[in-house]
N, C-alpha and C positions, 0 to 999 in steps of 0.2 A: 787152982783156978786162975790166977792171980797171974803166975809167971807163963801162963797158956796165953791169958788175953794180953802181956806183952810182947809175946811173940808173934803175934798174929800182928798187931800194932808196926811190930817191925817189923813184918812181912810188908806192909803196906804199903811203910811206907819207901822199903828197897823197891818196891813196882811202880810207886809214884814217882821215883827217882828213875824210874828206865822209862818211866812212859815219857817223862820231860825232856830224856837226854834223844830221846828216839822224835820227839814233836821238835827240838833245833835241828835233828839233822834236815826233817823234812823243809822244815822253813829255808834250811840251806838250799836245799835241792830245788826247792820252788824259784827259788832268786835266782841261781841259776839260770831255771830252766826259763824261767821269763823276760824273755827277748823280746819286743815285739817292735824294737829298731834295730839299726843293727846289720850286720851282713846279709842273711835271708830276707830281711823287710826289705833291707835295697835290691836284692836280689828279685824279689818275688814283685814289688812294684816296675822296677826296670821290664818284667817279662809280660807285665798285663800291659803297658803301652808301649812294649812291640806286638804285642798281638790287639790289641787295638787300631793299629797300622796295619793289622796285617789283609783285612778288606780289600784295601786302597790295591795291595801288592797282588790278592787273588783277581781281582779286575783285568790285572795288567795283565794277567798270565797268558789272554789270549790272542797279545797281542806281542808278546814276548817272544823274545829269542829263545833258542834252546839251551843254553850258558846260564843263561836269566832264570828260567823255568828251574836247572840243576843245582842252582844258586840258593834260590830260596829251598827246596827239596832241604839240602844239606842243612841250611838254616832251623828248619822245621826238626829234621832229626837233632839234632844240637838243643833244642828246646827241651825235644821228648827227654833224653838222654838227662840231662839237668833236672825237669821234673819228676824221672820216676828216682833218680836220686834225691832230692828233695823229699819224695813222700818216704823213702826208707829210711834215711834219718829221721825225719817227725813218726817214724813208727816206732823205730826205737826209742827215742826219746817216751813216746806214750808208752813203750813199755816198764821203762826205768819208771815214770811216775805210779803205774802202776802198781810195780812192785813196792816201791816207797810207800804205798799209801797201805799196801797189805801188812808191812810191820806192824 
């Protein structure tokens, strides 16, 4: 009975030793992932005031040339392009944390 309850003991305490090694990785993985300056934060504040500007430039549209008009077009794709890249990195990223957090 004796040498049962210390192995159970050491079972224990080998699982409290993988739950802690497995809680630094997450902490690692969290540091990481926690940017919130940084190349995306410049990135993503620089796009909300061009598009804050960007009123001012749909105003002008009707009274723009058609260079002007083509100009901003390609601008706007250029935008799209960067944000839907944007959301597929932060998707992957939300899936790495995910999985981190399922360990």
């Amino acid at each position: 009975m004796q040498s049962r309850l210390i192995r159970i003991q050491q079972a224990l305490e080998e699982a409290l030793e993988e739950n802690q090694a497995l809680a630094r990785k997450v902490s690692q993985k969290r540091a990481e992932v926690e940017q919130p300056e940084g190349e995306v934060g410049d990135f993503i504040a620089q796009m909300q005031g061009e598009f804050q500007q960007a009123p001012k430039s749909v105003a002008s549209l009707t009274s723009s040339s058609l260079e002007e008009i083509v100009q901003y077009k390609e601008e706007l794709e250029y935008r799209i392009t960067w944000l839907r890249t944007l959301l597929e990195d932060a998707e992957k990223e939300l899936k790495l944390i995910c999985i981190t957090y399922e360990l």
